[in-house]
C-alpha positions as CSV (number, residue, x, y, z in Angstrom):
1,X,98.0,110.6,113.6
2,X,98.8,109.9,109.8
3,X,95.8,109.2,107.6
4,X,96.9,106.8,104.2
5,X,94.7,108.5,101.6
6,X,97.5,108.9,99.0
7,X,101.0,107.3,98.3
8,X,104.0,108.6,100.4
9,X,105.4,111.2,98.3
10,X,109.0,111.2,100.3
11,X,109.6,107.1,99.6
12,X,112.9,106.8,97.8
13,X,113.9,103.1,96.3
14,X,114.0,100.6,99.1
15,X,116.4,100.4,101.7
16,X,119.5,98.9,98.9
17,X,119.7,99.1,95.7
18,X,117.3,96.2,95.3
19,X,114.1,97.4,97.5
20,X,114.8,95.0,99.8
21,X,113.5,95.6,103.3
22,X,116.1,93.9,106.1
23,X,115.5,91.4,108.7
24,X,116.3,93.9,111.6
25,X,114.9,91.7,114.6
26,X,116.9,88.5,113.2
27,X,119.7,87.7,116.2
28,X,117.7,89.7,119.0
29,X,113.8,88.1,118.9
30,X,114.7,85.1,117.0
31,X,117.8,83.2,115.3
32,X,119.8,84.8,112.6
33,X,121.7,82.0,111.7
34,X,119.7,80.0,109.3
35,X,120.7,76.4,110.7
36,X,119.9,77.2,114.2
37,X,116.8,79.3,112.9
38,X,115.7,76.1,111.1
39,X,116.4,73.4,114.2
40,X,115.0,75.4,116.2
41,X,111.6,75.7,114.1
42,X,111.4,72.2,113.3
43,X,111.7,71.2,116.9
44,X,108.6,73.4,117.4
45,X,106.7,72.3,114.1
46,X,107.3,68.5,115.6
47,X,106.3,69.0,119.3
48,X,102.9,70.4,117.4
49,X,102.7,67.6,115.1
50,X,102.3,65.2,117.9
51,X,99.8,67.0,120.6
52,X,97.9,68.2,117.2
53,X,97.5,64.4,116.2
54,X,96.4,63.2,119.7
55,X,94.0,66.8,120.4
56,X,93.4,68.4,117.2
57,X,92.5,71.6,119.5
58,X,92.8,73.4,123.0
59,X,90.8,71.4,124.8
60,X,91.0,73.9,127.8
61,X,88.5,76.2,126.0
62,X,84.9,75.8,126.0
63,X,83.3,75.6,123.1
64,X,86.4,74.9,120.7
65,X,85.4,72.9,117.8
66,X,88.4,70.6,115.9
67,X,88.5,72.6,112.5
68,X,86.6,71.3,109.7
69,X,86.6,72.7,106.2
70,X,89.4,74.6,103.7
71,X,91.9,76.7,105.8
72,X,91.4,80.5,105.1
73,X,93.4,82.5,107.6
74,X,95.9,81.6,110.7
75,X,96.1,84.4,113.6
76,X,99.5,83.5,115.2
77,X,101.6,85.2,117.9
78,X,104.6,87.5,117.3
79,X,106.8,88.1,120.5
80,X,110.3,86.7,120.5
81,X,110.6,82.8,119.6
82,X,111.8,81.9,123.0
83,X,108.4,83.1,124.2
84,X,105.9,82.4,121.2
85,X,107.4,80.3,118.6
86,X,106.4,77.3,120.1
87,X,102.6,78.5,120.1
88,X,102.5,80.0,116.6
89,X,103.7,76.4,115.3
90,X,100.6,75.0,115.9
91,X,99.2,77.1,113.7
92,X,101.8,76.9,111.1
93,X,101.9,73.4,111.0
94,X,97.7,73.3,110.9
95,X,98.4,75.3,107.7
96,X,101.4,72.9,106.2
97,X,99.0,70.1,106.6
98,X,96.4,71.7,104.8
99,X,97.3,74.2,101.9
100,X,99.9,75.3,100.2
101,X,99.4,79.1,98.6
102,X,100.9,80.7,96.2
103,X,100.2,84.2,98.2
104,X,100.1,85.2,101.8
105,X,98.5,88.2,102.8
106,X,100.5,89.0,105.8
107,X,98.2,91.5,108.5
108,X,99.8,92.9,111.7
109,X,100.0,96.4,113.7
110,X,102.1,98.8,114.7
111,X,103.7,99.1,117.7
112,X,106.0,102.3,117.0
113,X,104.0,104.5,114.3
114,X,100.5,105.7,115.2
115,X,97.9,106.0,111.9
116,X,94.9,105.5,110.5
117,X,94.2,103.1,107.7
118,X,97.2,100.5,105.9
119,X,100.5,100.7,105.3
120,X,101.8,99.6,102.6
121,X,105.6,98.6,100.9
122,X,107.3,100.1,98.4
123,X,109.9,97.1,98.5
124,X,109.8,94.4,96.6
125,X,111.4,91.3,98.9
126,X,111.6,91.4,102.5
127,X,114.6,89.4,103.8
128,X,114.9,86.5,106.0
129,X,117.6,84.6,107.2
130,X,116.3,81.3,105.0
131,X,116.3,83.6,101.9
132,X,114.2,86.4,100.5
133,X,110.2,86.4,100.5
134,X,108.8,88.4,96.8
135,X,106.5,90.7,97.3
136,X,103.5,90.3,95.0
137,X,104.0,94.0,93.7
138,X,100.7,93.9,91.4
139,X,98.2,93.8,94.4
140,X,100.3,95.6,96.7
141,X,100.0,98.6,93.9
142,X,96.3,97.6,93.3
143,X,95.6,98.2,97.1
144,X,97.5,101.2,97.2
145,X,94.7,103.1,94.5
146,X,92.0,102.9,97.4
147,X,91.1,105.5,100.4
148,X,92.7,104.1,103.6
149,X,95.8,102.1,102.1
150,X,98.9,104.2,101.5
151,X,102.9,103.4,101.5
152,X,104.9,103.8,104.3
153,X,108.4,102.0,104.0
154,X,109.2,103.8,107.6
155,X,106.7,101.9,109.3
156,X,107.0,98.7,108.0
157,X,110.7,99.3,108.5
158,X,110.8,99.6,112.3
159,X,107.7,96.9,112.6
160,X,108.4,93.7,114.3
161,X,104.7,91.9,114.0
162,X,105.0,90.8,110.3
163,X,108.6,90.1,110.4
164,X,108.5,87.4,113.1
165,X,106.3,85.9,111.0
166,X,108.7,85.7,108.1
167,X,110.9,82.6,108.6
168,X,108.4,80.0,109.6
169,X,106.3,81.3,106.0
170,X,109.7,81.2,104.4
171,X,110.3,77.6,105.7
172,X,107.1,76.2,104.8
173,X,106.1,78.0,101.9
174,X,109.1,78.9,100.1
175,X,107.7,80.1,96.7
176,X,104.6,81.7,98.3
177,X,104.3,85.7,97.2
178,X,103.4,87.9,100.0
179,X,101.6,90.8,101.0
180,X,102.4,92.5,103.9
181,X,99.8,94.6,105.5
182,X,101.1,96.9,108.8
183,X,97.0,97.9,109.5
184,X,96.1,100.9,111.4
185,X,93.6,102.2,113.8
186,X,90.0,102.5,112.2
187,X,87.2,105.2,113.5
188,X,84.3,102.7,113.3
189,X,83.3,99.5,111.9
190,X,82.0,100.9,108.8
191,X,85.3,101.9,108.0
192,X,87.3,98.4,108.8
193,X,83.8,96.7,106.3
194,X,85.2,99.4,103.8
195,X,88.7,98.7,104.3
196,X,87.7,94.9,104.0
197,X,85.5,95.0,101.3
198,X,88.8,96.3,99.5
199,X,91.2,93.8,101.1
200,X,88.6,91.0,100.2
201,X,88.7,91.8,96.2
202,X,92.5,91.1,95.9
203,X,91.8,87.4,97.8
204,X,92.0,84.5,95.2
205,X,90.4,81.2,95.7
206,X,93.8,79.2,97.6
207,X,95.5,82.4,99.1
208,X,96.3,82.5,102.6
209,X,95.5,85.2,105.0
210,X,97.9,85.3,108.5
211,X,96.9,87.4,111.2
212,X,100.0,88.4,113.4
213,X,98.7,89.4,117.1
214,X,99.3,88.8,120.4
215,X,96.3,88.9,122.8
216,X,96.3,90.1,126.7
217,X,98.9,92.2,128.1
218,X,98.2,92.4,131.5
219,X,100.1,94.5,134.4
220,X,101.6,97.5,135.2
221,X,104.1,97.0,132.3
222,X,101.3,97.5,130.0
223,X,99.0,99.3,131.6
224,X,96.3,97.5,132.3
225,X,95.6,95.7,135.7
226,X,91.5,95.8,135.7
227,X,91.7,92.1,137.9
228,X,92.5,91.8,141.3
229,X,93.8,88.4,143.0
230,X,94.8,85.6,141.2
231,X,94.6,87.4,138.0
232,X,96.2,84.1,135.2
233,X,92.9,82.8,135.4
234,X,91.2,86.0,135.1
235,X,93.3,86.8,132.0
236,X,92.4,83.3,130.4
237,X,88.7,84.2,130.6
238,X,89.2,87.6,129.3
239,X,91.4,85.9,126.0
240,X,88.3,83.2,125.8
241,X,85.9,85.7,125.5
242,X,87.8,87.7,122.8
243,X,88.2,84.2,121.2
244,X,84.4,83.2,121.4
245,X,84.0,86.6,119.0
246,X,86.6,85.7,116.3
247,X,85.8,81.8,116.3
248,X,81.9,83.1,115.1
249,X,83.4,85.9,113.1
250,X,81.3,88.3,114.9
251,X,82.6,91.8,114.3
252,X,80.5,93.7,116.0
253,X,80.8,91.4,119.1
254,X,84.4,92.2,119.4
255,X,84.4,96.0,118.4
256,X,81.8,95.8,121.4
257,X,84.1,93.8,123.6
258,X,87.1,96.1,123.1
259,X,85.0,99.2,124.1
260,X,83.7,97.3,126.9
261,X,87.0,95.8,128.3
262,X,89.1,98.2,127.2
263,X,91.7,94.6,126.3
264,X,95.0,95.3,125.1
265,X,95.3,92.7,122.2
266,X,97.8,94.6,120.2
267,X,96.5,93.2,116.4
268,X,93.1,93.9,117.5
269,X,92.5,96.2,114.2
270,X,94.0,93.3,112.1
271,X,92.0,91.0,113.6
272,X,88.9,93.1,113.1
273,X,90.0,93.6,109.5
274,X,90.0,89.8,109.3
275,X,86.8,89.2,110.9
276,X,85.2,91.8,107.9
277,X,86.0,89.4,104.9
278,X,85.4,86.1,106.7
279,X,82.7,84.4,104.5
280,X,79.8,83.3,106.1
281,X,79.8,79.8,107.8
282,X,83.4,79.7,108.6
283,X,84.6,79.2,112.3
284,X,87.4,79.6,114.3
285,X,89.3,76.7,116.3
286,X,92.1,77.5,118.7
287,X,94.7,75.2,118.7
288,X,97.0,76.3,121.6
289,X,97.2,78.6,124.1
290,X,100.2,80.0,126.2
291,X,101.6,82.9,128.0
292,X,104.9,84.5,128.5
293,X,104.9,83.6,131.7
294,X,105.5,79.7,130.7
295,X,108.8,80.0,129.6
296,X,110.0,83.2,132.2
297,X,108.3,82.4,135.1
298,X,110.5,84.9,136.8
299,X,107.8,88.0,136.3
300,X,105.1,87.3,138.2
301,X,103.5,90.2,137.7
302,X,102.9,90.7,133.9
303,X,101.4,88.8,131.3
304,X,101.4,88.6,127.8
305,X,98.7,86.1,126.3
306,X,99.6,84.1,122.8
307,X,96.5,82.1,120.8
308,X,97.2,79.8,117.7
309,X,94.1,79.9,116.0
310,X,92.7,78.9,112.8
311,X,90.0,79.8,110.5
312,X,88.2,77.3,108.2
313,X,85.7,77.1,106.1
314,X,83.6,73.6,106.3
315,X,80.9,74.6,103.7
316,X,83.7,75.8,100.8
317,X,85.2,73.7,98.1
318,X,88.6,75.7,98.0
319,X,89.5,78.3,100.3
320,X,88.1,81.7,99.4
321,X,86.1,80.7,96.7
322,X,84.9,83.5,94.1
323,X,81.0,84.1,94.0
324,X,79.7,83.6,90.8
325,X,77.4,85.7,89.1
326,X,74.3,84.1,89.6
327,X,75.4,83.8,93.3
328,X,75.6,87.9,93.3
329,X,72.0,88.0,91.7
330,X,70.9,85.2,94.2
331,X,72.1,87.4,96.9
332,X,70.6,90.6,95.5
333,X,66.7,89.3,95.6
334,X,64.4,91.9,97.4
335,X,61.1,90.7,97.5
336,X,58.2,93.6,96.6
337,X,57.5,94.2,100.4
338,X,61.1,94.9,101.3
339,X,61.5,97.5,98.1
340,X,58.2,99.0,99.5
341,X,59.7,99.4,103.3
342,X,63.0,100.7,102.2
343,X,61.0,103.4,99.7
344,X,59.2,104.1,103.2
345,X,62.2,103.9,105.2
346,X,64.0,106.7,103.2
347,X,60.8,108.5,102.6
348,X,60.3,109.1,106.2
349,X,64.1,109.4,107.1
350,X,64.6,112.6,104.4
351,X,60.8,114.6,105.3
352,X,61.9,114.3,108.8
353,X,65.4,115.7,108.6
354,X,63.7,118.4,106.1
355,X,61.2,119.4,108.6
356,X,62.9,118.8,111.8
357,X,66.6,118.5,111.1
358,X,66.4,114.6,112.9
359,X,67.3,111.3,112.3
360,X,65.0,108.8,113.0
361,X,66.4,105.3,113.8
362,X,65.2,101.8,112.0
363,X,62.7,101.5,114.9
364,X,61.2,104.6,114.8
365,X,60.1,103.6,110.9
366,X,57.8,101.1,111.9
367,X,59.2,98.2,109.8
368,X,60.1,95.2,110.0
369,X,64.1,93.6,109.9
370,X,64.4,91.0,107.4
371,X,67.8,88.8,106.5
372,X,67.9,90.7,103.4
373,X,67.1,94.0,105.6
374,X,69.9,93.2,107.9
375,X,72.8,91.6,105.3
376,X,75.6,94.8,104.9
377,X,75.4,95.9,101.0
378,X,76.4,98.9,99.0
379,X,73.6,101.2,98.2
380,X,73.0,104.9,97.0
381,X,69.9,106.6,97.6
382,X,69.3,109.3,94.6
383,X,67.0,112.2,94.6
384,X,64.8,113.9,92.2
385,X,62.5,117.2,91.8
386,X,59.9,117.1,89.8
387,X,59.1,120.9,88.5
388,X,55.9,122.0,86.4
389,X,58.8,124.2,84.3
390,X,60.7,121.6,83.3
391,X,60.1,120.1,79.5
392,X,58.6,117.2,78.8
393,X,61.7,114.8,77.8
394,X,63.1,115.9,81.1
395,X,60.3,115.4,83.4
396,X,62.5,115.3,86.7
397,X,65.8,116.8,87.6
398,X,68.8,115.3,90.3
399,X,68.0,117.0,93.9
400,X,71.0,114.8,95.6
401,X,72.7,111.2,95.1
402,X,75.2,109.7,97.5
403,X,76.0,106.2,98.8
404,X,78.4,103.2,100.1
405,X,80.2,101.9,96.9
406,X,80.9,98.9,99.1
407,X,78.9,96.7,101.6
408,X,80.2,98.5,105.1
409,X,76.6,98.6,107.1
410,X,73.1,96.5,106.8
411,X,71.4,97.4,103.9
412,X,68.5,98.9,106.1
413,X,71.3,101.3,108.0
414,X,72.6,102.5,104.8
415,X,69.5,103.8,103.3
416,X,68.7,105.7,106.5
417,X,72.7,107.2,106.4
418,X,72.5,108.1,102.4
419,X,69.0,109.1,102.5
420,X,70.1,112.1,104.9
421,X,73.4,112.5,103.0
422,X,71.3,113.4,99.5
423,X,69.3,115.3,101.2
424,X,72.2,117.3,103.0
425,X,75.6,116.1,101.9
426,X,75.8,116.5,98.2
427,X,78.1,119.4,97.7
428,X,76.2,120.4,94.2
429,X,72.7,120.9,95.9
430,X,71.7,123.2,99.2
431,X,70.5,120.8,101.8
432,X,66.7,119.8,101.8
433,X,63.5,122.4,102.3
434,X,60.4,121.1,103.8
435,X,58.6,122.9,101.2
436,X,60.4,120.7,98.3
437,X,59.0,116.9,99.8
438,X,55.7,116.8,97.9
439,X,57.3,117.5,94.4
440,X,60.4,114.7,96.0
441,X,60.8,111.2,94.0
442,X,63.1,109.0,95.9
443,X,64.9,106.0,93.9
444,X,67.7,103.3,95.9
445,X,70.1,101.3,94.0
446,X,71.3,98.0,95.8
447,X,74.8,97.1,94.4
448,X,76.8,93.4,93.9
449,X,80.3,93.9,95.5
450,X,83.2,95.5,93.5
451,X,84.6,93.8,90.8
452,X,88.2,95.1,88.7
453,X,88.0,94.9,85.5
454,X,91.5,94.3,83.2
455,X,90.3,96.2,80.1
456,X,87.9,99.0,79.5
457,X,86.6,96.3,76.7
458,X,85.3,94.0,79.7
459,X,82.8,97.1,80.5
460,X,78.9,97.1,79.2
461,X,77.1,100.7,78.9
462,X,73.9,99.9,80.8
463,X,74.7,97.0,82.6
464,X,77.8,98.2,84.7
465,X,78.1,101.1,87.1
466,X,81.8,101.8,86.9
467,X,84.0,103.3,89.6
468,X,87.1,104.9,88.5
469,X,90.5,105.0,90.2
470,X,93.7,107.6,89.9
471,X,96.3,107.8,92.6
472,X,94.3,109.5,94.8
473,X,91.4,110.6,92.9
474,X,88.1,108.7,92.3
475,X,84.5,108.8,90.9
476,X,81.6,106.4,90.4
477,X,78.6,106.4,88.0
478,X,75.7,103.9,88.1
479,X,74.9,101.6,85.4
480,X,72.2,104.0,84.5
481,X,73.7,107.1,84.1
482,X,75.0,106.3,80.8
483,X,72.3,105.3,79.2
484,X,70.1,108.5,80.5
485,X,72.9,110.3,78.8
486,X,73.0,108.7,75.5
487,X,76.8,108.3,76.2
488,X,79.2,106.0,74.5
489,X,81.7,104.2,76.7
490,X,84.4,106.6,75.6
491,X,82.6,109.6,76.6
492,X,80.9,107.6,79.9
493,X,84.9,107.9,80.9
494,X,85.6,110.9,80.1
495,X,82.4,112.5,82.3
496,X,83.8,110.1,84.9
497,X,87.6,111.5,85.1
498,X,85.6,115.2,85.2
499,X,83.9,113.8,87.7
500,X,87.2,113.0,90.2
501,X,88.7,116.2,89.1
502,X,90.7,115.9,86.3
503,X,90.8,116.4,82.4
504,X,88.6,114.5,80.8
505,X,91.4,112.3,78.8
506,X,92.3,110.9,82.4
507,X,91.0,108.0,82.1
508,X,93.3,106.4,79.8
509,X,96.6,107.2,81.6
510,X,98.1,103.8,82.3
511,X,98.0,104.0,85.9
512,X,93.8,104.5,85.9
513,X,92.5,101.0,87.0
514,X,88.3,100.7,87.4
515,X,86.0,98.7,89.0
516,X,82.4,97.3,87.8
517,X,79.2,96.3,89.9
518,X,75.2,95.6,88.6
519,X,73.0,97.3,90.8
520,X,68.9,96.6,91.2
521,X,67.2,100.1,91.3
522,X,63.3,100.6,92.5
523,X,61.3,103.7,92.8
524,X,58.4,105.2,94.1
525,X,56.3,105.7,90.9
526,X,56.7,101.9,90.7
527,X,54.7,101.8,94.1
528,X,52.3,104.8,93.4
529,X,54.6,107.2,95.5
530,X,55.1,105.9,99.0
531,X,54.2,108.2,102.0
């Protein structure tokens, strides 16, 4: 299985002259003559106008709310028009009523290609038969500098998921910019948070996110006939249950729900990638749902299920809204009682791997889960010895730093994960002795999310930690390091491009990009050393 960590080194310039990728499912899965295409999309488009104005949602699923608020994201089927088109134009014409973006972020999987992470396009326009979509190549390249998104004009060449989404964007938003996004498999939800926390820095206030997925495929065509009996209805409760998770944007629900069922909802990792960046208060509405067994009635015994559904955001004034500083600062408040239990947390998490080579869990500590505790953040947890032989302007000296960058588990989870990993995982140090603990200081840094920067000139010494980015290398400093340096910002960049490997004038090759973040940072002399 292919892991993107790096750009495809074999890509050569598109598949024409112009990077163009081809509509290669246009005249098989739906019209490639752009009249019929267009009647035949329109006559979809108005049968939704009319059920949408008399029930502005399924009202065969319980608990389906009308949606309320900014549009944010669509998650619309992709199988052949004959057999979905007439679902997915609820959704699109949801989203004509109510926006009209200047970018799409197109998500979908990969039903030929097996890999880990998202693929990316070297092209820039993907064709359709009502004209060309742009690609927006700045954030497609911008992506394309983190772990987990790489290029791969192979697999969104052979992909059907985002093209079949192509004409009805093309038709309704004809000078939108697009994205396209063919997203892998992912080991664990820390990884799809990482991978989101990623996606979610290129989203500006009025884009549009589209999800392209199918749900259920039952039978023996798929592989999967768990039901015995009548099994329609028992398919329609498994697709409500995987709808009651998205609807409350409850990741861990439906990572829980997939292991559980073992479902076959083929853009479950793009909708899990969409469920990661969701901000908090929006909700899900479905606004139709069908099978392929409505329009081919003649295969009675497989299934394949298609949702429209919608994703709004009641609370916002525009549609991914930026948080503003103050929000960031708001959002990083730890009272005195929750520095103290995280001190103790990580205290008790490194003596007890030092001494017995465990990991204690969050329940083990004694402590109690706040909001704060639980809310996912970045956060490195940094070691240091203090020595008797060491002179007096050094008074302490690094024993281990590592952390999350971004926001991929609770804040309380990721203090116990890099309180083990400086204790063990930084290459530069031998993992921790009992025999070092009582001479230990422990300090945690709490970081705002990610933010790019367009100039180094936008960067403060002191107030910043900066993370630096070059094809495939990368390195991150904290805003203090600097300053406990004496560096400038010059030489702060040059220690970071030694850092990720490289010569120290790295850092102003054209194709370097960083990233800023503030952090809070508390230690154990500030508490009298916590046991």
């Amino acid at each position: 299985m292919r892991i993107f960590n790096r750009p495809d080194k074999k890509y050569k310039k598109g598949r024409d002259s112009g990077g163009r990728r081809e509509a290669r499912f246009a005249g098989t899965w739906y019209e490639s003559d752009s009249s019929a295409l267009v009647k035949q999309m329109d006559g979809f488009l108005e049968s939704a106008r009319k059920e949408l104005s008399e029930s502005p949602s399924e009202a065969d699923f319980p608990d389906n709310p009308a949606p309320q608020g900014n549009l944010l994201a669509l998650i619309v089927p992709h199988a052949g028009y004959m057999f979905s088109g007439a679902t997915a134009a609820y959704a699109y014409e949801f989203a004509a009523q109510n926006t009209s973006p200047e970018r799409i972020f197109l998500l979908g999987p990969s039903h030929y290609v097996g890999f880990e992470g998202v693929a990316l396009s070297h092209c820039s326009a993907f064709a359709t038969p009502l004209g060309d979509m742009n690609l927006e190549r700045k954030t497609v390249d911008e992506l394309s500098r983190h772990p987990l998104y790489g290029f791969s004009d192979e697999i969104h060449d052979r992909e059907h998921s985002l093209e079949l989404q192509l004409a009805f964007l093309k038709h309704l938003f004809p000078d939108a910019q697009l994205i396209p996004l063919v997203v892998g498999a992912f080991k664990n939800s820390s990884e799809i948070r990482y991978a989101g926390s990623i996606l979610r820095s290129q989203i500006r206030p009025g884009d549009l996110v589209v999800v392209s997925s199918d749900f259920t495929h039952y039978g023996p065509r798929y592989d999967y006939v768990p039901f015995n009996g009548d099994f329609p209805e028992q398919v329609k409760k498994l697709d409500e249950d995987a709808f009651s998770y998205i609807k409350d944007h409850d990741l861990e629900g439906f990572l829980n729900f997939h292991d559980q069922t073992g479902c076959t909802i083929c853009g479950f990792y793009p909708c899990s990638l969409l469920l990661s960046i969701l901000p908090e208060g929006s909700r899900g509405s479905l606004l139709k749902y069908g099978t392929s067994r409505d329009s081919y009635k003649e295969d009675s015994r497989n299934s394949v299920s298609y949702l429209a559904l919608v994703l709004t955001d009641p609370g916002a004034e525009v549609a991914w809204s930026a948080e503003s500083e103050s929000e960031l600062e708001l959002e990083l408040e730890l009272s005195e009682s929750e520095r103290k239990d995280l001190l103790s947390l990580a205290r008790k998490v490194v003596s007890e791997f030092a001494r017995r080579g465990r990991q204690i869990a969050y329940a083990d500590a004694g402590l109690a889960k706040t909001a704060a505790l639980e809310t996912p953040r970045g956060v490195f947890v940094t070691l240091f010895k203090r020595a008797p032989d060491l002179d007096q302007e050094r008074e302490r000296q690094l024993r281990g730093c590592i952390g999350y960058i971004c926001p991929v588990k609770p804040l309380y989870q990721a203090v116990i994960d890099n309180a083990i990993g400086a204790a063990s995982k930084d290459y530069r140090f031998t993992p921790l002795k009992a025999n070092e603990l009582e001479d230990l200081e422990i300090e945690i840094s709490v970081l705002t999310p990610l933010r790019p920067v367009e100039s180094i000139d936008q960067i403060e010494i002191g107030k910043h930690g900066i993370v630096f980015h070059l094809r495939d290398r990368q390195s991150v400093f904290l805003p203090h390091v600097a300053t406990e340096f004496g560096w400038s910002l010059t030489e702060t960049l040059e220690q970071l491009a030694l850092k990720a490997g490289l010569d120290k004038d790295a850092w102003s090759r054209p194709e370097a990009t960083f990233e800023v973040f503030e952090s809070i940072s508390f230690e154990e002399n500030e508490f009298n050393k916590i046991s």
